[in-house]
C-alpha positions as CSV (number, residue, x, y, z in Angstrom):
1,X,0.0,0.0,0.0
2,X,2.9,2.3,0.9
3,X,4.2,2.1,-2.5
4,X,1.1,2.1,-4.5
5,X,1.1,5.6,-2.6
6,X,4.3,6.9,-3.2
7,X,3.5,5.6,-7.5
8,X,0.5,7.9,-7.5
9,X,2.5,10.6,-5.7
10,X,5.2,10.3,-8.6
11,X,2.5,10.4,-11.0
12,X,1.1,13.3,-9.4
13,X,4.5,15.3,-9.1
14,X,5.5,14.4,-12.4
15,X,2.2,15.5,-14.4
16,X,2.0,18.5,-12.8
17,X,5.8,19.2,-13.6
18,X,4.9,18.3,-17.2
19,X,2.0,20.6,-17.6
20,X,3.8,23.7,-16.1
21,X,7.0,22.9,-18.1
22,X,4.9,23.1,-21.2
23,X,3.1,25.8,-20.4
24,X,6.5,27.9,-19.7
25,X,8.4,26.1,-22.6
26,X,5.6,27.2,-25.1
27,X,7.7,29.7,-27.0
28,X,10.7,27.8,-27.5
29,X,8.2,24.6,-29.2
30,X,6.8,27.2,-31.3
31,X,10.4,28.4,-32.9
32,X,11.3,24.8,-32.9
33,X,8.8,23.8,-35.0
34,X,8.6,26.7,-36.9
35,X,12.6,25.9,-37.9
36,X,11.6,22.0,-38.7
37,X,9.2,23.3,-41.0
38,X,11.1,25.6,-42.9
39,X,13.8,23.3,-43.1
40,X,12.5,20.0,-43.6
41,X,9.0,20.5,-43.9
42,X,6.6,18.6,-42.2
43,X,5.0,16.8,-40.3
44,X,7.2,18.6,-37.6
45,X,6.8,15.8,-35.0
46,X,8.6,12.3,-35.2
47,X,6.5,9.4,-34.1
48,X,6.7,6.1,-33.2
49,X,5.7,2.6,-31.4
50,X,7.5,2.2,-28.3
51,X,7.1,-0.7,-25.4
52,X,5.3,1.3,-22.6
53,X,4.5,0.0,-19.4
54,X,3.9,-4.4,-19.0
55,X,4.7,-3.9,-22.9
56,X,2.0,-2.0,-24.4
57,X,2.3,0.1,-27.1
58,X,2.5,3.8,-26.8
59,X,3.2,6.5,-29.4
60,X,6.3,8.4,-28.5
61,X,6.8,12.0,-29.5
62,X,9.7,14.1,-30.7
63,X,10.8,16.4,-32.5
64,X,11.7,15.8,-36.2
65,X,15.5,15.6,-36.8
66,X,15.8,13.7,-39.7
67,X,15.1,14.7,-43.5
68,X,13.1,12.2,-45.6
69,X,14.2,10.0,-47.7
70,X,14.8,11.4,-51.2
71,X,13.5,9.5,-54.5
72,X,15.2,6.2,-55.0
73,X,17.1,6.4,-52.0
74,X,17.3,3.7,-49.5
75,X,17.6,4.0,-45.4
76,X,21.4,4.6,-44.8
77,X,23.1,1.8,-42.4
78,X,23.6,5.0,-39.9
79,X,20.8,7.2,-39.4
80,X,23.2,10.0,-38.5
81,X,23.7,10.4,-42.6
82,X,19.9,12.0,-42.5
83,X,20.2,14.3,-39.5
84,X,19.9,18.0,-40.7
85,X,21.7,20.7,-39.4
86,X,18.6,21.7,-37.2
87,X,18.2,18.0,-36.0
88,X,21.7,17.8,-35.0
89,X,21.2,21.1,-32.5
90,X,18.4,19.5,-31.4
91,X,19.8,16.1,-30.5
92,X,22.5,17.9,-28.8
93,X,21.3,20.0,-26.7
94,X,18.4,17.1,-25.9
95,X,15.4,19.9,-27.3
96,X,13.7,17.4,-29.6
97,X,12.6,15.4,-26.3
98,X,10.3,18.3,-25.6
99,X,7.1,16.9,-26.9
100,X,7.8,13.7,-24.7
101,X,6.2,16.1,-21.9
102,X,2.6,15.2,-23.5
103,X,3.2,11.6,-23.3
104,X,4.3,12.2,-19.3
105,X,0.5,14.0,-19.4
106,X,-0.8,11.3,-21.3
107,X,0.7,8.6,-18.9
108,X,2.3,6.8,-21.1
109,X,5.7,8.1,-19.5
110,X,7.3,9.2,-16.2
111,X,10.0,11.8,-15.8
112,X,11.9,9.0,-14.8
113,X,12.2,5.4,-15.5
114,X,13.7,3.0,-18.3
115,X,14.0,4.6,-21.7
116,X,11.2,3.7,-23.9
117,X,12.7,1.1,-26.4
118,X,11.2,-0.1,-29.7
119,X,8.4,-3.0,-29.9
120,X,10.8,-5.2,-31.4
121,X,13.0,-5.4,-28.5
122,X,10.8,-7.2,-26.2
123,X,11.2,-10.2,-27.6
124,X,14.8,-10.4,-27.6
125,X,14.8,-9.5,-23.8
126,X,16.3,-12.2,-21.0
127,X,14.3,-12.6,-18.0
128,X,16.1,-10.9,-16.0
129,X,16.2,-7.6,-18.4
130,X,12.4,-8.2,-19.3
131,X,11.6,-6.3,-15.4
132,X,12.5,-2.9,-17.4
133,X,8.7,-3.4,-18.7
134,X,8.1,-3.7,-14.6
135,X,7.0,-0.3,-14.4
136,X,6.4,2.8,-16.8
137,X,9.0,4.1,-19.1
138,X,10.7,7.3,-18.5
139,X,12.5,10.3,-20.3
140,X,15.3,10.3,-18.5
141,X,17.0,7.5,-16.1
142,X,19.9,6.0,-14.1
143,X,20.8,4.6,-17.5
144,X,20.7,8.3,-18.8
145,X,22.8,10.2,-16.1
146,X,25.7,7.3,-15.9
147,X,26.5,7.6,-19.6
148,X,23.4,7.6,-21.4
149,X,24.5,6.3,-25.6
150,X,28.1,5.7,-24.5
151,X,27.0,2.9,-22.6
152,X,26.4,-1.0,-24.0
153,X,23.0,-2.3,-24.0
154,X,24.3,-4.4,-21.1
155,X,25.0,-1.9,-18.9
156,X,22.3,0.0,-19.9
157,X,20.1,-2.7,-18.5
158,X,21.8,-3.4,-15.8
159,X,21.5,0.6,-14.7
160,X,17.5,-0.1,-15.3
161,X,17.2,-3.0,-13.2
162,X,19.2,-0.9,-10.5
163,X,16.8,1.8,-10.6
164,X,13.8,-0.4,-10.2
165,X,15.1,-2.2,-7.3
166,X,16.3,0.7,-5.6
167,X,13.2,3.0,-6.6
168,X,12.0,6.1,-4.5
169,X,11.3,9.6,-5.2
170,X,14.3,11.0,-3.4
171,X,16.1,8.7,-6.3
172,X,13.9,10.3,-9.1
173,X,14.6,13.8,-8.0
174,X,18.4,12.9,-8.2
175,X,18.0,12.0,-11.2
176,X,16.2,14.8,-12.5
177,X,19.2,17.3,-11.3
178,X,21.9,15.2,-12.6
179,X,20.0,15.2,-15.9
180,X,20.3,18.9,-16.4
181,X,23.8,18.8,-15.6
182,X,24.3,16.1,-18.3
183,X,22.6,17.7,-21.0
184,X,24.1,20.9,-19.9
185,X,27.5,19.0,-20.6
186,X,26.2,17.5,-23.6
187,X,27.6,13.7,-22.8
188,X,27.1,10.4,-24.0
189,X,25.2,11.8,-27.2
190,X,26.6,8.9,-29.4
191,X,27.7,5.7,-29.1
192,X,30.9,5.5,-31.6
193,X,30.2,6.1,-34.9
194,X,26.4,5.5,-34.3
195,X,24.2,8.8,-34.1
196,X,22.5,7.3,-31.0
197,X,22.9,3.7,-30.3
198,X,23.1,0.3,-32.4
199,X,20.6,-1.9,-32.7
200,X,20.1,-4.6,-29.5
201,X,19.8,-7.7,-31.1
202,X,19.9,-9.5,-27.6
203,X,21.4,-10.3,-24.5
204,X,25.3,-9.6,-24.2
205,X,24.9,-9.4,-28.4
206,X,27.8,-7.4,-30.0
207,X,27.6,-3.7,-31.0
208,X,26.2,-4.1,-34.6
209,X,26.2,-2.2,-37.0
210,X,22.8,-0.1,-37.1
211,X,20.9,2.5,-35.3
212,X,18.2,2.6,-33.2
213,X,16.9,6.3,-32.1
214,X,16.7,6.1,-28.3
């Protein structure tokens, strides 16, 4: 009972956040998108299936950073080769996670928790890194502060499985601070040569080659 409590307090905390971080962020979405548009067009947001919480589907939200495929052209092995000049500020300076705040509003996200993954992943989870599906997905993390896409996929789940064993909101709000301080210092955008991170293929797989936006 004590920690159904302190979920819906989380929940509480972190919707309210959300909605006032919107609200006071307004300006700087509007001249984001209006600089995806006149660069790339639209749509201006960039959506896709993610594993919410237990597995479920949700529909993340970002910003656009990524120019379309042009006639005859085929997806490059390293999705960094589409990013436009606009996407690349983005990326770095972590703005085109903005719109991620209506998903937090939705509930299909927390402030903090296990980076939503693709669909395809679940499948190729162990049993002991299927418990990242334990509880709902977050924007940022332990995984995100202690290296974010420098990080394997091993250790990356290893850091998730740490967080939800050792889960509490003085944890989340540590988080939360060291996350401005690591997108402040704009660390562990990329993992090698990869834009974001390779594909996970499965446990303790190799780095392939391949991208997955995360």
């Amino acid at each position: 009972m004590r920690n159904q409590l302190k979920l819906r307090v989380k929940r509480l905390i972190e919707a309210s956040l959300a909605a006032a971080a919107l609200v006071a962020l307004s300006p700087i979405l509007a001249l984001i998108a209006v600089a995806i548009y006149v660069t790339m067009g639209g749509p201006i947001l960039f959506r896709d299936q993610r594993a919410g919480l237990g597995g479920e589907p949700i529909e993340l939200l970002k910003f656009r950073t990524m120019r379309p495929l042009r006639p005859g052209e085929t997806i490059p092995e390293n999705d960094g080769d589409r990013i436009t000049r606009v996407g690349r500020i983005l990326r770095s300076t972590s703005l085109d996670e903005l719109p991620t705040l209506v998903n937090v509003l939705r509930g299909d996200l927390s402030l903090v928790g296990p980076r939503p993954l693709p669909l395809r992943y679940v499948e190729r989870y162990d049993d002991e890194q299927i418990h990242r599906l334990d509880v709902r997905p977050g924007i940022t993390g332990l995984a995100q502060v202690r290296g974010r896409n420098s990080l394997t996929w091993d250790e990356r789940f290893e850091l998730d499985i740490e967080y939800i064993r050792q889960w509490s909101l003085r944890l989340d709000a540590r988080i939360v601070a060291e996350t401005f301080a690591q997108v402040t210092a704009r660390k562990g955008i990329s993992h090698g040569e990869h834009a974001t991170m390779p594909e996970f293929v499965g446990p303790t797989s190799p780095e392939l080659v391949g991208s997955s936006r995360s």
